[in-house]
VOTI-500836 format. One record per residue (C-alpha): residue in three letters; x, y, z; residue number from 0; chain. Coordinates in nm, 3 decimals. Layout:
N
   code        xx        yy        zz   pos   unit
    ala         X         Y         Z   NUM      A
...
//
This chain:
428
   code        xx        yy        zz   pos   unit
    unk    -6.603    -7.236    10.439     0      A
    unk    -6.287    -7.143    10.222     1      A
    unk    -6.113    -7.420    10.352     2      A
    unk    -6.399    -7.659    10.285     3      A
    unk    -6.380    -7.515     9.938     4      A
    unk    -6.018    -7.564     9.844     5      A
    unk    -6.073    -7.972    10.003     6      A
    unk    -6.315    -7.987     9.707     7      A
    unk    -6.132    -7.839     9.464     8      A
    unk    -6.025    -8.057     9.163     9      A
    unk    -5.610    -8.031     9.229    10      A
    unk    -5.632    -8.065     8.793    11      A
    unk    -5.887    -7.803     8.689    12      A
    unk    -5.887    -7.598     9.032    13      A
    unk    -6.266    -7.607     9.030    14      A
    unk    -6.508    -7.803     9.267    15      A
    unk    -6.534    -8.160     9.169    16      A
    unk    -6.774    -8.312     8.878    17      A
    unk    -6.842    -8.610     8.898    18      A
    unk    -6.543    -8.731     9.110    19      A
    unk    -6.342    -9.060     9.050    20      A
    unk    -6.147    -9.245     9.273    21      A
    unk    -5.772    -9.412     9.164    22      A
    unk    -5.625    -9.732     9.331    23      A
    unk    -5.388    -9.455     9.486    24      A
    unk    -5.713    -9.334     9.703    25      A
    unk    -5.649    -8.988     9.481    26      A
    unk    -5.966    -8.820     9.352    27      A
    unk    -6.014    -8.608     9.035    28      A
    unk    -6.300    -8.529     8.799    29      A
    unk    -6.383    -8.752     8.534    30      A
    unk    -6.354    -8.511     8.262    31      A
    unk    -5.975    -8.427     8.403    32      A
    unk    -5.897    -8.837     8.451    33      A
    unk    -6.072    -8.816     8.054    34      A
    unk    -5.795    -8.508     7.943    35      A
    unk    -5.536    -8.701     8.079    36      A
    unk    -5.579    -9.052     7.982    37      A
    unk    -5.598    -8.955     7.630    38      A
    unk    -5.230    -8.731     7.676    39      A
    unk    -5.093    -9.093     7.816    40      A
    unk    -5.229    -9.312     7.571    41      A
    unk    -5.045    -9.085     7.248    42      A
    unk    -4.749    -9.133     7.403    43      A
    unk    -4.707    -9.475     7.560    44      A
    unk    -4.663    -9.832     7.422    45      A
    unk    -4.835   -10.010     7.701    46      A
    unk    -5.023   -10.348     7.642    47      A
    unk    -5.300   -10.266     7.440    48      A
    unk    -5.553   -10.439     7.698    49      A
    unk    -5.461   -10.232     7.941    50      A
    unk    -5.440    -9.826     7.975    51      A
    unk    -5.178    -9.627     8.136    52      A
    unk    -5.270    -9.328     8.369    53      A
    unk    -5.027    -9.177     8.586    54      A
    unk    -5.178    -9.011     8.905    55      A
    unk    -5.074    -8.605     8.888    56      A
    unk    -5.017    -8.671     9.269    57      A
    unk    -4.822    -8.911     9.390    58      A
    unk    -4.742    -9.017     8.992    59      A
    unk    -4.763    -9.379     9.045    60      A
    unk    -4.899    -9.552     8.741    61      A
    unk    -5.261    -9.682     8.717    62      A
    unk    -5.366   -10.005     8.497    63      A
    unk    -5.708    -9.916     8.384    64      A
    unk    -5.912   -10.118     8.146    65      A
    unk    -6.006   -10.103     7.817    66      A
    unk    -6.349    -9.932     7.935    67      A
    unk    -6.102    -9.640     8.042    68      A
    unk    -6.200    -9.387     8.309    69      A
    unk    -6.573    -9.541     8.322    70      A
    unk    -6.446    -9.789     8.487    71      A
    unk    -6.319    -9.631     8.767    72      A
    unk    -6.555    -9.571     9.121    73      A
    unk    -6.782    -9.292     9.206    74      A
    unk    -6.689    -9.085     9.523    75      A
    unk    -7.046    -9.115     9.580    76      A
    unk    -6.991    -8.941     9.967    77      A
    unk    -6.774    -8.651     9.762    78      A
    unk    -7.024    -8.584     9.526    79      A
    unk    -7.294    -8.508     9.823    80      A
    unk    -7.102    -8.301    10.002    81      A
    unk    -6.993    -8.147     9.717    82      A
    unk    -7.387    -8.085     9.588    83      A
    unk    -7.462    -7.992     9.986    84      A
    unk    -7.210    -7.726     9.965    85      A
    unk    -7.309    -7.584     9.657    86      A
    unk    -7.670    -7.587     9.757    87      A
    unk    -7.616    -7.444    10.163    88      A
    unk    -7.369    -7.177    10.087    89      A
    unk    -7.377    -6.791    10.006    90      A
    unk    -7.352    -6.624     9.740    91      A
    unk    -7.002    -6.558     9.668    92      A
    unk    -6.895    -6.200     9.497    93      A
    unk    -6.775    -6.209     9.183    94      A
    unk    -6.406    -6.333     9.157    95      A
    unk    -6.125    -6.124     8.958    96      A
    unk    -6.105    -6.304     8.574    97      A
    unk    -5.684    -6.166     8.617    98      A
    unk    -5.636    -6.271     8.909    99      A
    unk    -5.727    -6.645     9.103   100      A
    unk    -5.970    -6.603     9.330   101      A
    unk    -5.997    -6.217     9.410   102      A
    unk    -6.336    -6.048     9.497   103      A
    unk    -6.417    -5.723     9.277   104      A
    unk    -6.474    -5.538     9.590   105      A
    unk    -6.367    -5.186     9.455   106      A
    unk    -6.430    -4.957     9.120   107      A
    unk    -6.212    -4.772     8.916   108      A
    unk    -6.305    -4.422     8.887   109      A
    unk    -6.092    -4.409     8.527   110      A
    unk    -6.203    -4.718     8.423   111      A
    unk    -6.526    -4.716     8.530   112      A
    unk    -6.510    -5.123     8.647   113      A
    unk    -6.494    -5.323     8.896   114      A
    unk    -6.154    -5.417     9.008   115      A
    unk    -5.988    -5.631     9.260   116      A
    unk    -5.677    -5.540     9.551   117      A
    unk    -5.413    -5.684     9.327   118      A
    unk    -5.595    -5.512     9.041   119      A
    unk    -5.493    -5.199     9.187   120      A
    unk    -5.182    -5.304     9.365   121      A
    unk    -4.988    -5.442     9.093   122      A
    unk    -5.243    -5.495     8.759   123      A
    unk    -5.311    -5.288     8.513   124      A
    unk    -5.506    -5.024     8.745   125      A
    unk    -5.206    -4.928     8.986   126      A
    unk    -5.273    -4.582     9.066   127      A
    unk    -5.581    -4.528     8.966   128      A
    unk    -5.826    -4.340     9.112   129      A
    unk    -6.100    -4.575     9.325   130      A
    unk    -6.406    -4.591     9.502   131      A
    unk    -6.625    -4.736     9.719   132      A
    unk    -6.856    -4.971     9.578   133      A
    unk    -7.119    -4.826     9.801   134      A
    unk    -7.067    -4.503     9.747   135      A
    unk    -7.005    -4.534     9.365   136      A
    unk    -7.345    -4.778     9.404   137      A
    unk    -7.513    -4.418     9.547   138      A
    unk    -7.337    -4.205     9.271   139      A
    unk    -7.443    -4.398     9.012   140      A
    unk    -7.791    -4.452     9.090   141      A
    unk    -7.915    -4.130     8.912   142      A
    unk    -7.784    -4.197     8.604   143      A
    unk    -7.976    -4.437     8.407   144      A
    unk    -8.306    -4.199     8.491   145      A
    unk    -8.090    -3.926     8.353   146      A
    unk    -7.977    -4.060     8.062   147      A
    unk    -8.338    -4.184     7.982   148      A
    unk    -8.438    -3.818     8.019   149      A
    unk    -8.211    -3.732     7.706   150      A
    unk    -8.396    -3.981     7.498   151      A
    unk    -8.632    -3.718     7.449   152      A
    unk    -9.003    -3.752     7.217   153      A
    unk    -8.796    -3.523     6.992   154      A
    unk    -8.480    -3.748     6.953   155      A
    unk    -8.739    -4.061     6.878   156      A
    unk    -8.916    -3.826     6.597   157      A
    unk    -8.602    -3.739     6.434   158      A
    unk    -8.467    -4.126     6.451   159      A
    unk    -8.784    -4.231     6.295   160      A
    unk    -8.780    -3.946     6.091   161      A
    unk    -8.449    -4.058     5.911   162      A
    unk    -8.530    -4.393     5.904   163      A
    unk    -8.817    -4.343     5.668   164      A
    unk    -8.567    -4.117     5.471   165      A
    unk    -8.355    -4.389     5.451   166      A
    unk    -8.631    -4.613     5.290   167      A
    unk    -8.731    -4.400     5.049   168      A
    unk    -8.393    -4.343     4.914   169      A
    unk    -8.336    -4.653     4.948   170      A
    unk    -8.684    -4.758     4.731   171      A
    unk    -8.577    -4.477     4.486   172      A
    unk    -8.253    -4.597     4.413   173      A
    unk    -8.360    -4.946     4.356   174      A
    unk    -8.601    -4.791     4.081   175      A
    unk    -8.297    -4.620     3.991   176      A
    unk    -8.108    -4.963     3.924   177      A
    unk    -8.424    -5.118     3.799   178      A
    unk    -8.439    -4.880     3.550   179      A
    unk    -8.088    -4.947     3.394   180      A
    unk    -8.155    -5.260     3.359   181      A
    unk    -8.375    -5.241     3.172   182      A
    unk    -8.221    -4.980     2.945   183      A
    unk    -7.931    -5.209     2.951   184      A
    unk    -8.148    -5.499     2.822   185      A
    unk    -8.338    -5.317     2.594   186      A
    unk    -7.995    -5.176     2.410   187      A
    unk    -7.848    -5.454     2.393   188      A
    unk    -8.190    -5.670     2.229   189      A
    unk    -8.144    -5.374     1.994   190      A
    unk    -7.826    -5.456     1.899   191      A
    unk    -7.943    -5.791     1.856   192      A
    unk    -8.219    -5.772     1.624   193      A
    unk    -7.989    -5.537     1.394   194      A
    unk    -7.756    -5.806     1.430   195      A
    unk    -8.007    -6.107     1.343   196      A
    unk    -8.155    -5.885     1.112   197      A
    unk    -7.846    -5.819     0.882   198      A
    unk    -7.742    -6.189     0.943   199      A
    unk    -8.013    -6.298     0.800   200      A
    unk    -8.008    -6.073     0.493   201      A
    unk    -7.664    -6.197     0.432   202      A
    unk    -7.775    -6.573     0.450   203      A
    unk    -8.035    -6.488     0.179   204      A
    unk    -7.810    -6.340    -0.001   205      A
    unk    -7.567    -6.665    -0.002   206      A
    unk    -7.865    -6.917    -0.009   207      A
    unk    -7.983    -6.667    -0.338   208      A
    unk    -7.590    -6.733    -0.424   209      A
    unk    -7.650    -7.142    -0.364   210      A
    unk    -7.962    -7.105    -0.590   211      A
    unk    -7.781    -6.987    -0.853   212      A
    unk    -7.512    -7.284    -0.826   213      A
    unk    -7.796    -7.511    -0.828   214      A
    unk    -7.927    -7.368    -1.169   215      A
    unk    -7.609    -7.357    -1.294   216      A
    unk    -7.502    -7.712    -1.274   217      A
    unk    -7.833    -7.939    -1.182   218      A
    unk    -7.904    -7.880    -1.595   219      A
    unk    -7.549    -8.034    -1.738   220      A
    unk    -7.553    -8.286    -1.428   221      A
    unk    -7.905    -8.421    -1.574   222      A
    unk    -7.738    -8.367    -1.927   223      A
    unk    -7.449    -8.627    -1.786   224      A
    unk    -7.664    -8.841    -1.651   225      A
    unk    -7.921    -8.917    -1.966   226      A
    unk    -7.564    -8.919    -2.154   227      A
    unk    -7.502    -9.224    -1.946   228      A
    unk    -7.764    -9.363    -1.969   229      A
    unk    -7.785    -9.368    -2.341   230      A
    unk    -7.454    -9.548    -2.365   231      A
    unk    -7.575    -9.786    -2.128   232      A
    unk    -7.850    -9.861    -2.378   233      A
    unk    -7.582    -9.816    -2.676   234      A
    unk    -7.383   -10.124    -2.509   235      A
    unk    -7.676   -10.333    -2.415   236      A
    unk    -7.790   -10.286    -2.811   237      A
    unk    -7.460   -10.359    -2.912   238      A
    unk    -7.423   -10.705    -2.703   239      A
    unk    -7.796   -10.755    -2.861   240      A
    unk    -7.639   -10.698    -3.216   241      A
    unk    -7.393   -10.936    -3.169   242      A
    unk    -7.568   -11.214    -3.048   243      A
    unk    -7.801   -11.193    -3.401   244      A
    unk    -7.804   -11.493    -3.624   245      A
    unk    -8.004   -11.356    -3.895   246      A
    unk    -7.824   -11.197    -4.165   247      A
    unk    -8.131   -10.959    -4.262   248      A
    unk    -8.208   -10.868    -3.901   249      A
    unk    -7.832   -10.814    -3.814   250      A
    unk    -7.781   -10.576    -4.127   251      A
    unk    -8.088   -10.350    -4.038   252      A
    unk    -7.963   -10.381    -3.654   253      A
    unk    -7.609   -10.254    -3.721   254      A
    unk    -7.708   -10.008    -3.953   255      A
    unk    -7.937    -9.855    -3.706   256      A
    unk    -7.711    -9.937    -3.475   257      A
    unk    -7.413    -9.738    -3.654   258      A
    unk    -7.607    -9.419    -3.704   259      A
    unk    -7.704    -9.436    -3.302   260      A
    unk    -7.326    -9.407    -3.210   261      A
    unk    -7.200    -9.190    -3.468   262      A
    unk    -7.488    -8.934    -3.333   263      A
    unk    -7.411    -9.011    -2.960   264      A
    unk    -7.015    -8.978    -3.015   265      A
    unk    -7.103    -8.623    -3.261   266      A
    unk    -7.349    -8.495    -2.951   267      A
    unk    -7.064    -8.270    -2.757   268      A
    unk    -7.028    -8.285    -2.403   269      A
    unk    -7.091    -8.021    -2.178   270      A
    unk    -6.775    -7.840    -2.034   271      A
    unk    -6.749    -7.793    -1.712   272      A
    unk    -6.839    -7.413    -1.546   273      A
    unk    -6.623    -7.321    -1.286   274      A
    unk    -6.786    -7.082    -1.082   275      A
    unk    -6.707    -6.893    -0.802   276      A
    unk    -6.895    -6.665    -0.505   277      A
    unk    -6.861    -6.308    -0.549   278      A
    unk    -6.808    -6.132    -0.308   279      A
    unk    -6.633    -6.402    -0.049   280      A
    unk    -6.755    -6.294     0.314   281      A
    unk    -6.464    -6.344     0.459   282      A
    unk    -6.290    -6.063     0.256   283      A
    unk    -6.613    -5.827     0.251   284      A
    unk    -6.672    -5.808     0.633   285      A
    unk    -6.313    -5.719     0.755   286      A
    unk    -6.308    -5.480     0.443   287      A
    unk    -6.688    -5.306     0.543   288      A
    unk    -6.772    -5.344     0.873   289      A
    unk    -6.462    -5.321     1.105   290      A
    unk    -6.587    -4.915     1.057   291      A
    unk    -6.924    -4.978     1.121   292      A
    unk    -7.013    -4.784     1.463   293      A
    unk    -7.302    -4.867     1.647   294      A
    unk    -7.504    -4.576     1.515   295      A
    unk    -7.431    -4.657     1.189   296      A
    unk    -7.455    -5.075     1.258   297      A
    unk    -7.857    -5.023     1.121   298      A
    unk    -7.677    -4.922     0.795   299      A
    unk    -7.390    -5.170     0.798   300      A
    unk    -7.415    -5.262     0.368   301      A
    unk    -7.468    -5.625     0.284   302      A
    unk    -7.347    -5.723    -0.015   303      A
    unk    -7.595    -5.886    -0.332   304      A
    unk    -7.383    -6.213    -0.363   305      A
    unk    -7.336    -6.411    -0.690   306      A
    unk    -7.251    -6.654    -0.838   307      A
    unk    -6.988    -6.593    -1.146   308      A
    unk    -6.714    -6.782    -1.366   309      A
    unk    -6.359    -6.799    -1.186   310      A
    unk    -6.064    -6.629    -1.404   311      A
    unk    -5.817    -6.886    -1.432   312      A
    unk    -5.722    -7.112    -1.142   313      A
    unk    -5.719    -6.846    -0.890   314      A
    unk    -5.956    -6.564    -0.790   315      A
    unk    -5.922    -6.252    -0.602   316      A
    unk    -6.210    -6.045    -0.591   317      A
    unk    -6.089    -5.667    -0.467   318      A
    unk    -5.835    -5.469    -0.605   319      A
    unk    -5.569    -5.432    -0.889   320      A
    unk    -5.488    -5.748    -0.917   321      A
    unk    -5.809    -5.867    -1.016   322      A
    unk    -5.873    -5.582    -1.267   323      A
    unk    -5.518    -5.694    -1.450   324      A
    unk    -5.626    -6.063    -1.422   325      A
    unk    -5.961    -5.971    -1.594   326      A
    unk    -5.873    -5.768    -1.831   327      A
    unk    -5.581    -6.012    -1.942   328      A
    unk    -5.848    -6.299    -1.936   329      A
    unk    -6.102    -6.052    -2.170   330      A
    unk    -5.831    -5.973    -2.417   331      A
    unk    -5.770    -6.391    -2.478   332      A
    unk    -6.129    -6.436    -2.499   333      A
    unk    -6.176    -6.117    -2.748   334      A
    unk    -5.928    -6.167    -2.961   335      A
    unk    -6.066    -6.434    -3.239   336      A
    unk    -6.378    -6.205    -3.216   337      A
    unk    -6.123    -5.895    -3.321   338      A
    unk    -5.956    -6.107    -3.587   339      A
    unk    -6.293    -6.203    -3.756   340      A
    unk    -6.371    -5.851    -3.744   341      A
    unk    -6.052    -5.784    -3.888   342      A
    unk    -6.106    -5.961    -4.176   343      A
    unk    -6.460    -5.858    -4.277   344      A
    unk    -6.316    -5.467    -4.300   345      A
    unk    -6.026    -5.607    -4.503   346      A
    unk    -6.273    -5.798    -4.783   347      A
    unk    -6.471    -5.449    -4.746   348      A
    unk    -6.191    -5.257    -4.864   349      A
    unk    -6.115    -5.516    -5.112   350      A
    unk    -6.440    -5.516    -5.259   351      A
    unk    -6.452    -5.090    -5.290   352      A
    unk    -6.120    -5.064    -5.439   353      A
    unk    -6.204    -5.315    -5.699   354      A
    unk    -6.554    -5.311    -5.796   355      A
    unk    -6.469    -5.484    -6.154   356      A
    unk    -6.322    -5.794    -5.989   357      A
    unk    -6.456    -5.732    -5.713   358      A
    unk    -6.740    -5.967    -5.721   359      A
    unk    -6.562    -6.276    -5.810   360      A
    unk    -6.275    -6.252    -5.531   361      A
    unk    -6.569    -6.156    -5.337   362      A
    unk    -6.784    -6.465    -5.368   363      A
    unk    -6.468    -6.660    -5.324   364      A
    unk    -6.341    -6.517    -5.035   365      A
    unk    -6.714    -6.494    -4.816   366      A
    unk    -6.760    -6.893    -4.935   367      A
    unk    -6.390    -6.961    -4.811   368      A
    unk    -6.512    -6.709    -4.473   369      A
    unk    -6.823    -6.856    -4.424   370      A
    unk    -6.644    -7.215    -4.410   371      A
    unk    -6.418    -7.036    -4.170   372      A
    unk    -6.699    -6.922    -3.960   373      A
    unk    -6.900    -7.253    -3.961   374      A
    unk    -6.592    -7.407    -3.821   375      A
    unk    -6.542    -7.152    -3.547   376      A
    unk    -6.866    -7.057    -3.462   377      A
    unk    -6.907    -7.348    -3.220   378      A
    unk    -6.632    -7.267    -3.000   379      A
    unk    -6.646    -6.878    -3.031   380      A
    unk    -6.993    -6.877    -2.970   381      A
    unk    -6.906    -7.063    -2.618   382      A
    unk    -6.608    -6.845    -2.552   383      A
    unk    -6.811    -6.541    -2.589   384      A
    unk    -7.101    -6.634    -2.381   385      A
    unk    -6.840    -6.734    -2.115   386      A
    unk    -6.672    -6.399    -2.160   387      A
    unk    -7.015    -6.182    -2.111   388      A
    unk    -7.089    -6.398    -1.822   389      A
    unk    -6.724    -6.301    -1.660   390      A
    unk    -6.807    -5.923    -1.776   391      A
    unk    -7.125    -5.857    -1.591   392      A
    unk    -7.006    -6.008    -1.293   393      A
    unk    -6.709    -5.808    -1.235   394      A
    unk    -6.870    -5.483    -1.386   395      A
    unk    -7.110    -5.567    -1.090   396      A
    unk    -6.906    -5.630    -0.842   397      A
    unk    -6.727    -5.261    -0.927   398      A
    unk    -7.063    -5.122    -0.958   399      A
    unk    -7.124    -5.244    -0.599   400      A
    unk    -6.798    -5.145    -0.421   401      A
    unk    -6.807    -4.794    -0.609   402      A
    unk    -7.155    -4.698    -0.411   403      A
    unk    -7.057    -4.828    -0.102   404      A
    unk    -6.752    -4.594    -0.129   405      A
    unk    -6.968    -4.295    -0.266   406      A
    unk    -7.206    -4.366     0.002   407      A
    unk    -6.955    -4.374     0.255   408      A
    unk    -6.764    -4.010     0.095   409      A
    unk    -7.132    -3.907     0.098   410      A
    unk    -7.167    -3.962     0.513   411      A
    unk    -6.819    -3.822     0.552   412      A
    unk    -6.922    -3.473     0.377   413      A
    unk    -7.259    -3.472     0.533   414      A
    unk    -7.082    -3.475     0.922   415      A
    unk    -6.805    -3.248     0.824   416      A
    unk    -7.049    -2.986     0.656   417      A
    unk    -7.269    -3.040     0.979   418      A
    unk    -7.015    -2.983     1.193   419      A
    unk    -6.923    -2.677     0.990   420      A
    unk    -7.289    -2.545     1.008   421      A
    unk    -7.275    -2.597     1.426   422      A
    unk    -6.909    -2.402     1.425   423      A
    unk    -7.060    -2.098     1.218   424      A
    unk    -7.420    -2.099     1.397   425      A
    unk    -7.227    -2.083     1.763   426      A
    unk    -7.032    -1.787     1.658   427      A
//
């Protein structure tokens, strides 16, 4: 029988045909092997493209085959029945060596513990090893698996359950655990959030109050502008009217009227233009406050009461010397007619009690000659005062503002350190 075996073995894949195929050279081989090899030929030939190339690994003569390939070739129908006739009739074979070709593991390695083969033993990797009988290891053996099922005791099963269960409870309670932070962590952080949103939204206020204030400030003189225009609209439409009169009588009485429209529209002064400016700029006010705000101390993070006020000259800084110097310069140009005119009233005072014969007369000369004086002024001074007030409160404001934050903040400071004092003394 092992010599019917090797004449059915594949001389390719060493195995017992599958589905065998017979060359023109009479050779047989399994499809699949014809299949390996065709493909091998093909990569490296430049045969006629209608016909394939297959070399024979026996005699190595060289097969046309067609373009169908190895499906083409014929069935060893009788092959394949003895083959299947074999396979069916015969007994079952031992298991063969996976080392070595062929060789029945027909001994076991008392080391090892597995089945080995003679060259195993001989020359493998289990040379001088210590062996046994399969038989008698067979016999050896055959106690085991009831004594090893013996030490899977009732107990052992409790105790693996037993854990198990542990497991999923600490398991379950550590998932709460996690479940838990989460929602700590979400609830901090929506706390942060609405602090956040919160002061945000005082501070838009606070500009939009700001914008409310520009509004009022310049909607009145842009409405002022406006009817201005208008009425010189009507002033040049009454003038191209005048012009086109015939009537001597009518034309008089129009240009008259006329006249006395324009002289009181060019005598009506125009409105000057405020230049105002936002006090404090956020910008400035947020890297100055709350780059020390902590977030204990975010729910009192200050906000500032925005305004709207008169710029200083062309530029404007709102914190620190320089603005104080640019304000007070600006103050002292706006005061000083205001001391001159003061000036001058203690000067006809002292006038007036060091001659109180002539007195009278110089007097009533020199208030008539003031009072002209003050008619003439009063227009502008009046409007340089009111601008100078305006400028006044805002900056005394502003100062008002940042000198609490900063005593509030001094405030805190003493507060934690005499706390902290308090804590020292009370722990000794």
């Amino acid at each position: 029988m092992d010599n019917l075996e090797e004449d059915l073995t594949c001389s390719v894949c060493y195995s017992l045909f599958s589905d065998p195929r017979v060359l023109p050279c009479s050779h047989t081989f399994c499809k699949t092997c014809l299949d390996s090899l065709l493909h091998v030929t093909t990569n490296y030939s430049i045969w006629r493209s209608l016909r394939l190339p297959l070399k024979c690994p026996n005699c190595r003569s060289v097969v046309e085959l067609l373009p169908s390939g190895v499906d083409a070739l014929p069935t060893n129908v009788s092959l394949r029945a003895i083959i299947e006739k074999y396979q069916r009739d015969r007994e079952p074979q031992p298991p063969s060596c996976p080392e070595h070709h062929k060789q029945p593991l027909n001994m076991y390695c008392v080391q090892d513990r597995k089945l080995i083969c003679g060259l195993c033993l001989t020359v493998g990797q289990h040379q001088g090893h210590p062996i046994d009988d399969l038989q008698v290891a067979f016999i050896r053996e055959k106690q085991t698996p009831s004594l090893l099922l013996a030490r899977l005791s009732e107990h052992r099963w409790a105790q693996v359950c037993e854990l198990g269960e542990q497991l999923e409870q600490e398991r379950a309670r550590c998932e709460d655990l996690v479940r838990q932070e989460r929602q700590e962590v979400n609830q901090f952080f929506q706390t942060l959030e609405i602090v956040l949103a919160r002061k945000r939204q005082a501070y838009l206020e606070a500009v939009d109050k700001a914008g409310a204030e520009v509004a009022q400030a310049y909607d009145p003189l842009i409405h002022r502008v406006k009817e201005l225009q208008e009425e010189q609209l009507d002033l040049v439409s009454l003038g191209s009217s005048v012009e086109d009169e015939d009537s001597p009588m009518i034309f008089l009485e129009k240009v008259h009227m006329f006249r006395e429209r324009v002289e009181e529209f060019i005598k009506t002064p125009l409105p000057s233009v405020p230049k105002f400016s936002i006090t404090p700029r956020a910008a400035q006010y947020l890297q100055q406050h709350w780059p020390a705000m902590t977030i204990g101390t975010l729910e009192e993070a200050p906000v500032p009461k925005v305004c709207c006020c008169a710029r200083c000259g062309s530029t404007e800084t709102e914190t620190g010397r320089g603005q104080s110097g640019s304000w007070g310069k600006h103050l002292w140009r706006e005061l000083q007619p205001t001391f001159v005119l003061l000036l001058g009233l203690l000067l006809l005072l002292a006038v007036l009690w060091l001659n109180p014969v002539g007195g009278p007369a110089l007097g009533f000369s020199l208030l008539s000659r003031f009072s002209q004086l003050v008619h003439s002024l009063s227009s502008e001074l009046t409007t340089s005062v009111w601008d100078m007030v305006v400028s006044a409160y805002t900056v005394v404001d502003v100062a008002v503002e940042r000198w609490s934050s900063q005593l509030l903040s001094a405030g805190e400071k003493a507060f934690q350190q005499l706390a902290a004092l308090v804590r020292t003394l009370t722990s000794h």
